[in-house]
N, C-alpha and C positions, 0 to 999 in steps of 0.2 A: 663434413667439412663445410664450413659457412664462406659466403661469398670474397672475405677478404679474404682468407687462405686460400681461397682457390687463386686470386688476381697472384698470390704469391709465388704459386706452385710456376716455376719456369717450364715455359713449352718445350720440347725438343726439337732438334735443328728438324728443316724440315729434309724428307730422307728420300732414295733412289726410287722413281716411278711420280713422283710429285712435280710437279711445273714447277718452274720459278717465275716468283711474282710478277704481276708488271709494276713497272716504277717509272718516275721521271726523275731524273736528278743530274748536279751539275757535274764535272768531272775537269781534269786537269791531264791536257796530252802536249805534247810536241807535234807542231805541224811545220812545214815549211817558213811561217811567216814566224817561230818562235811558238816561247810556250801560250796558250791559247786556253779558257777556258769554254768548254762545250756545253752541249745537253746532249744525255746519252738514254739510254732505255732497254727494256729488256730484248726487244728488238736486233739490239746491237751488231751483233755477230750472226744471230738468227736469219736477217733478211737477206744477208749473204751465201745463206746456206752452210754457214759456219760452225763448230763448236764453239761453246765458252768455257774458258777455265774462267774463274770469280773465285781470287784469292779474297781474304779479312785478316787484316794485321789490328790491334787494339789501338795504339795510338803512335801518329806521328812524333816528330823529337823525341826517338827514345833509342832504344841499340840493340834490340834484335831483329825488331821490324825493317831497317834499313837491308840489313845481309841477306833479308828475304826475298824485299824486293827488287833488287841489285840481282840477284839470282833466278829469278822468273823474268828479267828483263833480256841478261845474257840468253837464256834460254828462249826468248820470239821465237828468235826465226826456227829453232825445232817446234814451235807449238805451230806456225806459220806451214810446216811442211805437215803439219799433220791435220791441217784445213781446221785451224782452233785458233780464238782470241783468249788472247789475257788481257784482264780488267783486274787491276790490283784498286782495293775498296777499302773504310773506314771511316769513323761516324765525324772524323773531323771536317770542317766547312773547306770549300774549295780555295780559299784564302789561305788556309794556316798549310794548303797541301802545296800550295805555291810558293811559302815563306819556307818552306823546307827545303822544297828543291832547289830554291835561290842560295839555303844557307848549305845545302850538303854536296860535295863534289862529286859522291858517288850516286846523289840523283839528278844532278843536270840535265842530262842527257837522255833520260828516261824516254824511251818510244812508247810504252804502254800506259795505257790511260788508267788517271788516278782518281776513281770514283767518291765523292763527296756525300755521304749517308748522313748529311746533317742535321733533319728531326728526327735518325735514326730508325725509323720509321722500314726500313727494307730490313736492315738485321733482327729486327723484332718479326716482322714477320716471317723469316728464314727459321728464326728460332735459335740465335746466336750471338745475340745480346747481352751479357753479363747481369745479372740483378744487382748485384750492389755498384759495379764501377758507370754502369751502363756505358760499357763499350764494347766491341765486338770481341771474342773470342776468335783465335788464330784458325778459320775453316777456310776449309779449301770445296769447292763445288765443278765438280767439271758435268758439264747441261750437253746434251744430243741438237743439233740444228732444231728438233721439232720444240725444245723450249723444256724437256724431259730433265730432270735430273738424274745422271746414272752412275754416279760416286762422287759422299762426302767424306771427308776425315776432319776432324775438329782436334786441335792442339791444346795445352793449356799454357797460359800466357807466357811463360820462361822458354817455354822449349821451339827451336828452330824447326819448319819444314824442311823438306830434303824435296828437291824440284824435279831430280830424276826419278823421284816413285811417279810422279804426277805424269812424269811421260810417261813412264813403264804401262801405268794404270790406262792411261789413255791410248797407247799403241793395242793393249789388250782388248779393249773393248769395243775399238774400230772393227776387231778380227772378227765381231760376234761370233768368235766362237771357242769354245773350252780350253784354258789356258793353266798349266801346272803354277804351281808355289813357282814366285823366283823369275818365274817364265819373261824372257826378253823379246822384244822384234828380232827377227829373223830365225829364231828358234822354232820348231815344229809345234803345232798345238797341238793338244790329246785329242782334240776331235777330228785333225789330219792321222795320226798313230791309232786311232779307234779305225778310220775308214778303212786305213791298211792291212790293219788285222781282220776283219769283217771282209773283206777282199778275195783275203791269202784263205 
């Protein structure tokens, strides 16, 4: 394989046990004084001792993306109780993420910060960049306070996330510890039902 084919060959997203990158970039939140645009970092949530959820929708002004993140937004305050930020992200400039939410009623209101990847440059190095549209691909990344990643799931561009696997997944993984198919919070883990048997 000679040097262009290789620039061709798409990286893979990057996956569980991998840091996520650091970055500087603008972002789009609601603050008190109105909507506001930031500078945000990989820091973010980290220096709080936070988790990150880091949604990737492809592109603003379109119609799937909207239900997504209308739905990770209802959903804060359970990422809030489960000591996690959401940062909804994609490669459009902090401008066109502002003209949106000025034109859609169901992002006015938006509490969750809308990250600006506009020389693209973090979804590329995630490894969830598109080669031909160069835009992100619909991944979801939830990162450990240490800055770890420790589950991604990557969509492809038609199909909608479902916001309660991301809890589900994230409630499981708080438990560090072994958790059946299906398995919800407050359900026992196999590794509580292993103790008891190993006990008895």
């Amino acid at each position: 394989m000679n040097q262009q084919q290789m620039q061709l060959v798409q990286k893979g997203p990057l996956t569980i046990g991998e840091k996520l990158p650091d970055f500087a970039k603008k972002a789009i939140v609601t603050t008190d004084k109105g909507i506001e645009i930031i500078d945000i970092n990989q820091q973010y949530a980290m220096e709080q001792g936070k988790w990150t959820v880091l949604f990737w929708w492809p592109k603003d002004f379109t119609f799937v993306c909207p239900t997504e993140i209308i739905e990770f937004d209802k959903s804060s305050a359970a990422f809030a109780e489960r000591n996690a930020v959401v940062i909804g992200a994609s490669t459009d400039s902090e401008f066109v993420h502002l003209g949106w939410r000025q034109n859609h009623p169901g992002l006015a209101k938006l509490t969750i910060p809308m990250l600006a990847d506009t020389s693209k440059s973090l979804a590329e190095e995630m490894g969830i960049l598109d080669n031909n549209e160069k835009v992100a691909y619909r991944a979801t990344f939830i990162i450990d306070p240490n800055g770890k990643i420790q589950w991604v799931s990557v969509y492809p561009m038609n199909v909608g996330r479902n916001v309660n696997e991301v809890l589900r997944v994230l409630d499981a993984l708080q438990t560090e510890e072994l958790t059946a198919c299906g398995w919800t919070a407050g359900e026992q883990t196999l590794t509580a039902k292993l103790k008891e048997q190993n006990a008895g």
